[in-house]
C-alpha positions, 0 to 999 in steps of 0.5 A: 500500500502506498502511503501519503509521502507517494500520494503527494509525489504523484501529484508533484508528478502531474503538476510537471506534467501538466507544465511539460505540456504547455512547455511542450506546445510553445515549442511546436512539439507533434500533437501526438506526442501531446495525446500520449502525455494527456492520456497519462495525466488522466491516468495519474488523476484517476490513481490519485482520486483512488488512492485518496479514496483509500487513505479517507476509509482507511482512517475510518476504519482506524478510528473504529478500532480506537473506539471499539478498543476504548470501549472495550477497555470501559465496559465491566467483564463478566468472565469468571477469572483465571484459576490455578488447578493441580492434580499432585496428590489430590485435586486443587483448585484455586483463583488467581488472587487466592481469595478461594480455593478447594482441595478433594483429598482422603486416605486409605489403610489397610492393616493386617498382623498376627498375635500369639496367645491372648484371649481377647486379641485375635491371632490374625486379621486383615481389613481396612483401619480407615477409609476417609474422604475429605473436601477442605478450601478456603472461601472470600479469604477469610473463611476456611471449611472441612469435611471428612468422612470415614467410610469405616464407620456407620453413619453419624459415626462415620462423621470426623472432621467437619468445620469451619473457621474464620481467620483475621489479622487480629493481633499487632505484627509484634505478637505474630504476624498470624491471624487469629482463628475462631473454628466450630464444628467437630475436630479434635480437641486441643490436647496432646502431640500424640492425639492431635496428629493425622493418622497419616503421619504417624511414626508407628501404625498405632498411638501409643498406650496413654493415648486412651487418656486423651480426648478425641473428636468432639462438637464445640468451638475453639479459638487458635493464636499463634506463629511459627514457633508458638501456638495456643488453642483453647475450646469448649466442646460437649458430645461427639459423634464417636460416642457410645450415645450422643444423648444424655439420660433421660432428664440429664444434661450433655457433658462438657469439656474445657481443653487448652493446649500450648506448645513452644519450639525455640529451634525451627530449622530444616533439619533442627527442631526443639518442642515442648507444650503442655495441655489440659482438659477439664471434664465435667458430666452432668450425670451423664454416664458411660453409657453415652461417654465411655471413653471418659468413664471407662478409661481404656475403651477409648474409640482410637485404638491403640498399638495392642488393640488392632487386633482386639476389641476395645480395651484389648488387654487394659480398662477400667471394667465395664463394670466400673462406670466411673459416675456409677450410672452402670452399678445405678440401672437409673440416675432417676428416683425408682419411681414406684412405691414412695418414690412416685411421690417425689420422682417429680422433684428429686433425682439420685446425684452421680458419683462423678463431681467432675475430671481433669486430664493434663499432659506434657510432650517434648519432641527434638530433631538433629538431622535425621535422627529424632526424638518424643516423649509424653506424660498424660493423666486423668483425675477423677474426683466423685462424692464418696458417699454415693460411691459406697452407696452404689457399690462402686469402687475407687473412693473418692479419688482416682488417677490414672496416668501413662507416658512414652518415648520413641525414637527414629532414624531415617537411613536414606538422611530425611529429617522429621525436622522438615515435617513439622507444622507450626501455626502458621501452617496448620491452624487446626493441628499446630505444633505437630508433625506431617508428611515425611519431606522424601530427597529422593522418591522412587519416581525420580530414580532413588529408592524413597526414604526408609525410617526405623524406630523404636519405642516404649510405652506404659499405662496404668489403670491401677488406683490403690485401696486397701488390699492388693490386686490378688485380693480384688481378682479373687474377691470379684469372682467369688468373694463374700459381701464383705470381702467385696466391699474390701475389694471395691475401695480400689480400681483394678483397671490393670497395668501394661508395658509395651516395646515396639519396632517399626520399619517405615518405607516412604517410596513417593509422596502419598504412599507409604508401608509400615511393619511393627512389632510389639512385645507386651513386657508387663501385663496386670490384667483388669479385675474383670479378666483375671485369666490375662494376668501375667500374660506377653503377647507378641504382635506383628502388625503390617499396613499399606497407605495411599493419601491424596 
């Protein structure tokens, strides 16, 4: 295309032309010639008006396009924005200005393992330990969600985490630069390394022993502050849907618990790591008894399993007796007034008290790491204080206080050089379980040409479900089967729940990311039996217990 530099050229041209001619003809030049530079006079007229032409529509169209982008540039879009989608273990979708994002995960574990003589655990067994799906994101910045459901269970039971929290900067730069959380729903309880971890990450296939004391899952609500290397979480939280019964008795209240926990980690480097916290959990239960709440009143039959109970019932070989409901509602068939007879009279307006005034628990926990060797430990205890008078008048044993406590100490090495360091989880990533450990950080996975990450430990743990009295443990087995009134009665100034030890080995094979085997072996070096099952007295069964995870 010609542009209008050429556009005035040509008619530079044909000025001179028109000038050639005139010169011409005073010159007496042949009209033929004359007739040829006319022809092409007219000939350049007729580009020149064509090339004008071109030039006006082309500035037209120029100017179209300025206004059809102007406008364009003005009008408001209605097109969703951009997102970010990835597909590594799990799927995740965020926008692009992180304001809202969802992640579809969950977890399978299949267990199976062998035990030599003890009656209550079977000697082989193999089925899915979980089976979960979850959903969790983030909504308008500020609101956090989570959903999971473990297909193990039946229905409510099924129910895990299931939440939802708000997050905002509340608190000057110079306390933590986190925000502050506010969380309700069902999750777990802010008590203990060991009971706040994922079933994901643990070090052995199992919790250890004293985990029967902590709480699990409970419906409440919590607030959470904290940053990398310091966290506080306290809630108030009642029924769970793990219960035996998420009702009360009838004309009763639901428990309650109050439970804090704090942890501190001076050192927080990649392949260093120093933690310590504390926690603490007030149970008060409103005459509720273990018939709703065993895992309170009953101590030992908690609905997390533990390293022995994988293949055995709950409260494998340790408990406080089914028949020691420690608010006595299993000695009383009712906490109401019989209401027969005389009773009939005053049901209305009286009812018997539980023997339960209220419980605590506290715990302790210390985790260090040096490169790839590692280091846990933690002490928890439960105390129960009752109404001694309503003890001895329901026959049920114990006095009017009762404590129980357990503690444990493992131990790891990664021989392919990880660190737990690398996987620990401070408030500032994890609000809901921080001060706790996640998935293993792998140098150099399967799928890349190494051969994953290999971890051995050990570990050593004990609870005791003993609490005094007046006679000695050979007393109260003989008493509880065929004792006399009076002997019984001596029997029943002690709880008898039993005593055990256990030493674990475990071999963890991490091949890639979401994929992991474990093989443990656990010895059972002390066993006082409870008074219910005196035939388990002195008995060390071995385990071998196996399991194959995938976590997306």
């Amino acid at each position: 295309m010609k542009k209008h530099g050429d556009i005035g050229g040509s008619t530079a041209r044909l000025s001179g032309g028109v000038a050639l001619v005139a010169f011409c003809g005073l010159l007496g030049v042949p009209a033929s010639a004359l007739a040829d530079t006319a022809s092409e006079i007219k000939a350049l007229k007729a580009e020149l008006k064509r090339l004008e032409a071109k030039v006006s529509q082309q500035a037209k169209d120029n100017a179209q396009v300025k206004n059809a982008l102007n406008s364009a540039k003005a009008a408001p879009t209605n097109a969703p924005p951009p997102v970010f989608v990835s597909f590594r273990n799990g799927l995740f979708v965020e926008t692009e200005d992180q304001d809202f994002n969802f992640k579809v995960g969950g977890h399978l574990q299949i267990d199976g393992g062998f035990a030599s003589s003890a009656d209550t655990i079977s000697r082989s067994n193999v089925g899915f330990r979980r089976a979960r799906l979850e959903i969790e994101g983030k909504a308008f910045k500020n609101w956090f969600y989570k959903v999971q459901y473990d297909f193990t269970g039946a229905g409510v039971a099924g129910i895990r985490d299931f939440y939802v929290a708000y997050r905002d900067k509340l608190l000057p730069s110079e306390i933590s630069s986190q925000p502050v959380t506010f969380q309700i729903g069902n999750f777990r309880e802010p008590f203990s390394l060991e009971a706040t971890e994922s079933s994901k990450y643990f070090t052995f296939i199992e919790r250890s022993l004293p985990s029967v004391l902590s709480p699990s899952r409970h419906t409440g609500a919590a607030v959470g502050v904290g940053d990398k290397q310091w966290s506080v979480k306290a809630g108030i939280f009642s029924t769970s849907p793990q219960d035996t019964a998420t009702a009360p008795p009838t004309g009763e209240a639901q428990y309650w618990d109050a439970a804090v926990r704090g942890v501190y980690a001076p050192i927080t480097e990649e392949d260093k790591l120093l933690h310590l916290g504390g926690s603490f959990k007030y149970h008060k239960p409103n005459n509720t008894t273990a018939a709703t709440d065993a895992a309170n009143l009953r101590p030992g039959q908690s609905p997390e399993r533990e390293e022995t109970d994988v293949l055995g019932g709950g409260g494998a070989l340790t408990r406080v007796s089914a028949a020691q409901d420690l608010s006595c509602g299993a000695s009383a068939a009712s906490l109401n007034i019989t209401t027969t007879g005389a009773g009939q009279l005053i049901a209305p307006f009286a009812r018997r008290s539980s023997c339960l005034k209220y419980s605590y628990n506290y715990g302790f926990e210390a985790a260090a790491a040096y490169g790839p060797v590692s280091l846990q430990a933690e002490y928890i205890a439960a105390q129960y204080e009752r109404d001694f008078t309503n003890a001895l008048i329901f026959g049920n044993g114990g006095g009017t206080s009762l404590r129980y406590s357990g503690y444990y100490v493992l131990g790891s090495l990664f021989l392919t050089g990880e660190s737990r360091a690398a996987s620990y989880k401070g408030y500032d990533k994890d609000f809901n379980t921080p001060g706790s450990f996640g998935e293993v950080q792998i140098k150099n996975p399967l799928n890349k040409g190494g051969y994953g990450a290999f971890e051995l430990a050990a570990r050593y743990s004990e609870i005791n479900l003993n609490n005094g009295g007046l006679v000695d443990g050979n007393f109260v087995y003989a008493a509880t089967v065929a004792g006399n009134a009076a002997q019984k009665a001596l029997a029943s100034t002690a709880t008898l729940g039993g005593r055990q030890d256990n030493f674990s080995l475990a071999l963890n094979w991490y091949p890639v990311k979401g994929v992991r085997f474990q093989a443990n072996w656990t010895k059972t070096l002390t066993l006082v039996a409870p008074s219910d099952r005196p035939y388990l007295n002195g008995e060390h069964p071995s385990l071998f217990l196996a399991r194959a995870q995938i976590y997306w």
